[in-house]
N, C-alpha and C positions, 0 to 999 in steps of 0.2 A: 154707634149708629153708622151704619153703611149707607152711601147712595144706592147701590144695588147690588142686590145679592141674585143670582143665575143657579136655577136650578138644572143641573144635567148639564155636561161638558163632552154631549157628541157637536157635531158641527154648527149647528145653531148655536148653541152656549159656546163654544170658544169663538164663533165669528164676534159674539154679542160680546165678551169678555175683550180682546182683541181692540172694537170700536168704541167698546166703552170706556177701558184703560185710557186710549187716545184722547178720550173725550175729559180727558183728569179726573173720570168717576172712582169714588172711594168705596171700591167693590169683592164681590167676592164669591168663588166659584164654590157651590157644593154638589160633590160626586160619591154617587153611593158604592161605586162600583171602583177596582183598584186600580183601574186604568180610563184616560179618556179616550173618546172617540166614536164611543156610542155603537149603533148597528155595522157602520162601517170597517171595523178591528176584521168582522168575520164575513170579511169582501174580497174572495179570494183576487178579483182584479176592475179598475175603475176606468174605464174607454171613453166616459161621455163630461169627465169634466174638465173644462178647459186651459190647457196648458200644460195639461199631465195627463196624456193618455198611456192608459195601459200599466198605472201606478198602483199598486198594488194596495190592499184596503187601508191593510195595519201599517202600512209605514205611511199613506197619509195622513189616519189618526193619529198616530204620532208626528208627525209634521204640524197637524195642526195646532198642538198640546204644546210643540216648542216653540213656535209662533205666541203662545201667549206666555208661555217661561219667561220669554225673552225678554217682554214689556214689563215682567215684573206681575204679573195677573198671580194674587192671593186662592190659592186652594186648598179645601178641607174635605176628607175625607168621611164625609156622613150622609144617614140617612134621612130625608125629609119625613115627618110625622103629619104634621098640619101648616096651614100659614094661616094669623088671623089678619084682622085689617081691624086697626086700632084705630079708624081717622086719619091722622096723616103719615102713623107708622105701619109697617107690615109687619109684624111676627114670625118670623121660619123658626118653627120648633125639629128641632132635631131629639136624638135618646138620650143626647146628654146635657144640650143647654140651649136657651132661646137668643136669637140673631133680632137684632131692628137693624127695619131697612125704608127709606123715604120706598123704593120702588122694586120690585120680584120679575123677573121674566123665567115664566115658567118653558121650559127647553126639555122634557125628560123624555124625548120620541115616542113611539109606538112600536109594539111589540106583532109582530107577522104569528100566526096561529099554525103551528104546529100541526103534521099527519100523526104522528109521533110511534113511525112506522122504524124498524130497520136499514139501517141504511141513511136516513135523513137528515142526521147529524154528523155522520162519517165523510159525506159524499155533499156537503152544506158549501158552494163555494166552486165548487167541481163535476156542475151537473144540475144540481140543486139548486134551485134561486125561488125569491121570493117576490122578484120585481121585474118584471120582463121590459119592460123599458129601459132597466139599468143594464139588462145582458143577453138581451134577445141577438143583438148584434156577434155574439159569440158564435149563435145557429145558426146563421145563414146557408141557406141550402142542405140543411141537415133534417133530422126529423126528433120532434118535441113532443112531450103532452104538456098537458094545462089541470088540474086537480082542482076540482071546481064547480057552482053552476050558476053564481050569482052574478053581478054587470061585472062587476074586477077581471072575473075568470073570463067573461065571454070577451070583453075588453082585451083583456092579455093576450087570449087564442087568435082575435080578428089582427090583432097587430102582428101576430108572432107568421100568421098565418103569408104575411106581405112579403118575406126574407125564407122563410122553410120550407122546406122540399113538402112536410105531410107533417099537422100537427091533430093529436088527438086530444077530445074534450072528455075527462072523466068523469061523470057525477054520479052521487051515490042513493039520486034520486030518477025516475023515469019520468021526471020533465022537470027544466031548467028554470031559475029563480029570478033570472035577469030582465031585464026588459026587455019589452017584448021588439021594440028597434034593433034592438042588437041580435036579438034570438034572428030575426031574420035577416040582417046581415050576416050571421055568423051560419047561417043555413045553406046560404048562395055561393059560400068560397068552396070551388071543388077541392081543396088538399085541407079540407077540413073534415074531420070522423065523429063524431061524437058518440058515445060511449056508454048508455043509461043504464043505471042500476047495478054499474063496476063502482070498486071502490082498491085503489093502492094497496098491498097487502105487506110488498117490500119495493127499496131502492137495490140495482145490484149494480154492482161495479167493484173495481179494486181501486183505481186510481180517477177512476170517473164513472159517470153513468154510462152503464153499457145497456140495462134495460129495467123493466118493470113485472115485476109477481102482481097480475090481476086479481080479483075475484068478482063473478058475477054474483049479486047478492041475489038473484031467483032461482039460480040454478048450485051454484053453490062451488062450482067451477076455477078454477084459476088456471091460467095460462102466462104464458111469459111474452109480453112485447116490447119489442129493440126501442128503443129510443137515445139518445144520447143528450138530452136535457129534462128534467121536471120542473116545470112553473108549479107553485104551490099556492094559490089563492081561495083560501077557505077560511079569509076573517082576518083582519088586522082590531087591536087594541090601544087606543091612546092610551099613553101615561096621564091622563088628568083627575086622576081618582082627588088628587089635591083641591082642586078648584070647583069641582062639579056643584058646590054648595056656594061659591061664593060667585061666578060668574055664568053668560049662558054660554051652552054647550048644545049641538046637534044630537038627532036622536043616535049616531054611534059616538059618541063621549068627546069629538073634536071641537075645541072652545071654539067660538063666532069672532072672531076678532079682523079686522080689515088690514091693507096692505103696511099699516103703519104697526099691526103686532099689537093694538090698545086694546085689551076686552074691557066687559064695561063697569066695571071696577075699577073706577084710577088708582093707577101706578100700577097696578099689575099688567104684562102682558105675556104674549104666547107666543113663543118661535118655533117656526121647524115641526115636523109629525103632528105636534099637538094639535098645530090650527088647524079650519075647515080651511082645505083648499083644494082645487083642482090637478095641481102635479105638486107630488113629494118624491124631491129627489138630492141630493147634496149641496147640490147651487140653488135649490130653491130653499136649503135648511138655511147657507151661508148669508145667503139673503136676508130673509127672514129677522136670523141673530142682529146683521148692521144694521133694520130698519129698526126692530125694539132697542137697541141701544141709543141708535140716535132721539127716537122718540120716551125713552126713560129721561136721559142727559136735557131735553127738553121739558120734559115735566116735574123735576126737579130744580135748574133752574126758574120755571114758572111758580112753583110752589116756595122758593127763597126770595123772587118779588114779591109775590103776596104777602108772604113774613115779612119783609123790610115797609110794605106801605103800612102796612098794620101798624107796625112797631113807631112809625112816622105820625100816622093816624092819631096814637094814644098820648102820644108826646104834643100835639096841637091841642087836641083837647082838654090833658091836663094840665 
């Protein structure tokens, strides 16, 4: 019987593995994947987190994965299937054997939705991004598109639009999804183009983005325009296919859980991508992980007074 078992070991789970080891929890990390770190591994460079700028993705994933070596933090290489909730055990069933745990913090991020064009895997890191807040700061004064037409995208262009010489909006509809606030702040920035009824056909570059293979989808057309970044914002996916049954969740699949990471399932909580929240970004995953550990390490000891008055309780009365 574990105090907590952490599913996903990007920055959330090892922040949460890290404060919980500290915290003397008898816990334990499972990782479906052969390395930790999560989305961050394929982050060709990191500018906005504090104390390490300009560190490059994969060595702070691993940075962070030796930070929990260090403490001694348990991990196992498997895939999550289910978790049940047995009362006051949790279930992690894995393909080859079932985990009790007093408490789960689910940590498996969210997965950015794919053009799944040419180019966009070669050039991932080097032009390519999927978070314009993590790397908008790379463009400055430069010229970007945004691949898009829902708030994310108009969001991403109005920001991008503050720092870049000329940013273009692509959608691959002739009118945009977003709301309707944004549509017309995003209407009034003069270095802003937007684009309707194009759709991405290729990324080109060799060692970065040098530009874009258009198509106009009424005409049928493509042309080539310069750009030197792609934002990709056409859908992100939480990892909470686990929990969708057992706790609530927003109409795009992000559990509801508060500052403390508790959804409302006790003992279970959400760190990092998973939750609903307003910014997802590495220091808000890291976060995330120290608040559900402290608040697991707290609901576990509350749950061992319980047991001991009990146990006091039946002794008085027998």
């Amino acid at each position: 019987m574990y105090d907590l078992i952490i599913i996903g070991s990007g920055p959330a789970g090892l922040s949460a593995a890290v404060y919980g080891k500290r915290a003397g929890l008898n816990l334990l990390v499972l990782e479906k994947n052969s390395m930790s770190g999560g989305q961050v591994l394929n982050t060709y460079e990191v500018d906005n987190y504090l104390g390490l700028p300009g560190i490059n993705g994969f060595d702070m994933g691993v940075q962070f994965r030796q930070h929990a070596d260090k403490l001694g933090v348990e991990f196992k290489e498997a895939e999550v299937l289910a978790i049940e909730d047995r009362g006051g055990v949790k279930v992690v069933r894995t393909q080859t054997e079932e985990l009790e745990a007093k408490t789960v913090i689910l940590a498996t991020g969210a997965v950015h939705a794919h053009l799944g064009v040419p180019g966009e895997e070669e050039l991932s890191g080097m032009g390519v991004s999927y978070c314009a807040t993590c790397d908008g700061a790379f463009f400055r004064g430069k010229t970007v598109a945004v691949a898009g037409g829902g708030d994310v995208a108009l969001e991403d262009a109005i920001f991008l639009a503050r720092a870049c010489e000329k940013v273009y909006l692509i959608h691959r509809r002739d009118e945009l999804r977003g709301a309707a606030v944004l549509q017309e702040q995003l209407k009034s920035l003069p270095n802003v183009e937007i684009l309707y009824s194009h759709v991405v056909e290729e990324i080109c570059g060799t060692d970065a983005v040098e530009g874009l293979r258009i198509r106009n989808l009424k005409t049928n057309e493509t042309f080539h325009l310069p750009v030197a970044g792609l934002f990709i914002a056409v859908g992100i996916r939480p990892g909470t296919e686990l929990v969708r049954d057992l706790t609530a969740c927003d109409e795009g699949g992000y559990v509801l859980a508060g500052e403390d990471c508790a959804t409302q399932m006790p003992g279970l909580f959400a760190a990092g991508d998973v939750r609903k929240k307003p910014i997802r970004q590495i220091v808000t995953a890291v976060s995330d992980g120290a608040n559900a550990a402290m608040a697991a390490d707290a609901y576990c000891r509350n749950s061992c007074n319980h047991c001991n008055r009990d146990e006091k309780d039946e002794t008085v009365t027998g």
